[in-house]
C-alpha positions in Angstrom: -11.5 -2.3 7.2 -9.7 -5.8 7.6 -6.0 -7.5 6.4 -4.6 -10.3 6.4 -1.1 -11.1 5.7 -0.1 -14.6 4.0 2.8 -16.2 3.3 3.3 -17.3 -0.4 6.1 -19.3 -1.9 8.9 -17.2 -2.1 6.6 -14.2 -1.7 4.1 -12.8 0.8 1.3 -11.8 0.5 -1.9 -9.2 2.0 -5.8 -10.0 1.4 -7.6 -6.4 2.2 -11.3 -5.9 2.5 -12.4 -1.9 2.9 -15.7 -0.2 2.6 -14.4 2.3 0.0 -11.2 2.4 -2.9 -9.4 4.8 -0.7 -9.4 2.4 2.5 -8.0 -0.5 0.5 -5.2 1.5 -0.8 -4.4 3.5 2.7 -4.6 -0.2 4.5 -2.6 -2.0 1.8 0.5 0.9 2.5 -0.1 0.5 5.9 0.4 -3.5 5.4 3.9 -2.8 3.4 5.5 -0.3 6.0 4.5 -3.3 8.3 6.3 -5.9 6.2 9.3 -4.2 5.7 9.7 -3.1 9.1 8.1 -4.1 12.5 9.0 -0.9 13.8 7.5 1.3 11.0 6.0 4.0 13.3 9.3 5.2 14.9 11.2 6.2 12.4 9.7 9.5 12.7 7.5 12.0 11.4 9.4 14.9 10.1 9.2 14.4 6.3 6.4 14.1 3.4 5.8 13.3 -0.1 3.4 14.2 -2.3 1.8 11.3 -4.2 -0.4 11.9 -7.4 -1.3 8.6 -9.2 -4.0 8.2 -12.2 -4.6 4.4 -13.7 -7.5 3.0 -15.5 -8.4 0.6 -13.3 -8.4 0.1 -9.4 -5.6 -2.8 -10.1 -2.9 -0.3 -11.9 -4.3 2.5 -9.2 -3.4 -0.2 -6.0 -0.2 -1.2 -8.0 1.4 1.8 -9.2 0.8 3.1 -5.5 2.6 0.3 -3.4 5.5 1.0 -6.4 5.4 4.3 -5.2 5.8 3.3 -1.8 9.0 0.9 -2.8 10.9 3.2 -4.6 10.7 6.0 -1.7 11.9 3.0 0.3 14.5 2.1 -2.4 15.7 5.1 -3.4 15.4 7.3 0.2 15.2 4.5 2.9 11.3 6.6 3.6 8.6 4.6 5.3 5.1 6.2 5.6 3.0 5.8 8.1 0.7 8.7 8.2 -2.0 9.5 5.4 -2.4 13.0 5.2 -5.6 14.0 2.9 -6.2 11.0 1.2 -8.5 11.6 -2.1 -9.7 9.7 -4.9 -11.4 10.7 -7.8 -13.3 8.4 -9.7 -14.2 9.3 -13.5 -15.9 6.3 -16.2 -12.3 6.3 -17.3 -9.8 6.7 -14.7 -9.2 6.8 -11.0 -6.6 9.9 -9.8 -5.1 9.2 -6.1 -3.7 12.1 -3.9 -1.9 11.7 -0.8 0.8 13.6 1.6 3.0 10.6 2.6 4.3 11.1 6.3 7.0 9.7 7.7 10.9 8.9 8.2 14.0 7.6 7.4 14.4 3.6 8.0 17.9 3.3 9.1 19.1 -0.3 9.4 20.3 -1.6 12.8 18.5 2.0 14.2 15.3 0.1 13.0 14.2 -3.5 13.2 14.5 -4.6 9.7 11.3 -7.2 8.2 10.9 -8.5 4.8 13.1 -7.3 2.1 10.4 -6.5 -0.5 11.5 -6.7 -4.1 8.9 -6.1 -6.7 5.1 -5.9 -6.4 4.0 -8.2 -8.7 1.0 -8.7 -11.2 0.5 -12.4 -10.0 -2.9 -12.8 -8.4 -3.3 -9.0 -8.5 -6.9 -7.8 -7.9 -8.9 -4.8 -6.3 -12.4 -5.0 -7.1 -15.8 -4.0 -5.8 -17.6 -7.5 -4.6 -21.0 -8.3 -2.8 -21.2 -9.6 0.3 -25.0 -10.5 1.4 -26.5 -7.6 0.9 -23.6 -5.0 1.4 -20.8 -4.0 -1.7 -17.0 -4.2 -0.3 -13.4 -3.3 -1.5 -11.0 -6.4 -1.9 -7.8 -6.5 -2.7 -5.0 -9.3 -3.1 -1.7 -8.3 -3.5 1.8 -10.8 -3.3 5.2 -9.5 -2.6 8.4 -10.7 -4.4 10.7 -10.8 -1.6 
């Protein structure tokens, strides 16, 4: 599993290669908690969420996820940054994601503040299975509106 974190006109911007779906989306969550605050693992560990996502394709499943992820930061100030049973399940027509987010409460001047993120946009959006030599990897490219 590998990131890497880019800066992008106006927006930033996370390149993530993972040996499964699963890794891609857990290290891609990982990567936002990080952007929005350097200090993402001490806000605590005393509350979860429950996250059930189904999409069509890996792109809407990666998407709709981080979304998931901004409006619990939006709406509750929560930053995850503990996985607790990750699952996928993959079916010819869908992808369903489960997951207990752990975490805290982001509290500004408590917290060192990072990137405001706005939006997760569609531009440059991928998640895909590619070959590399002989071996098949997860990539992922997401940008940040911030």
């Amino acid at each position: 599993m590998w990131r890497e974190i880019e800066d992008h006109t106006a927006d930033t911007g996370i390149q993530v290669w993972g040996d499964t779906l699963k890794e891609i989306l857990l290290e891609s969550a990982s990567a936002f908690s990080e952007l929005t605050s350097d200090s993402f693992t001490e806000v605590g560990s005393g509350i979860r969420h429950e996250v059930m996502i189904e999409e069509d394709s890996a792109d809407f499943l990666l998407h709709s996820f981080l979304n998931e992820l901004l409006y619990l930061f939006d709406a509750k100030h929560f930053l995850a940054h503990i996985w607790i049973k990750p699952t996928i399940i993959e079916t010819p027509d869908t992808y369903v994601f489960s997951c207990t987010l752990q975490g805290g409460t982001f509290v500004r001047g408590t917290h060192e503040s990072g990137m405001e993120i706005k939006a997760i946009t569609w531009h440059q959006l991928s998640c895909d299975k590619v070959e590399e030599g002989d071996e098949t990897m997860w990539y992922a490219e997401v940008i940040f509106d911030i």
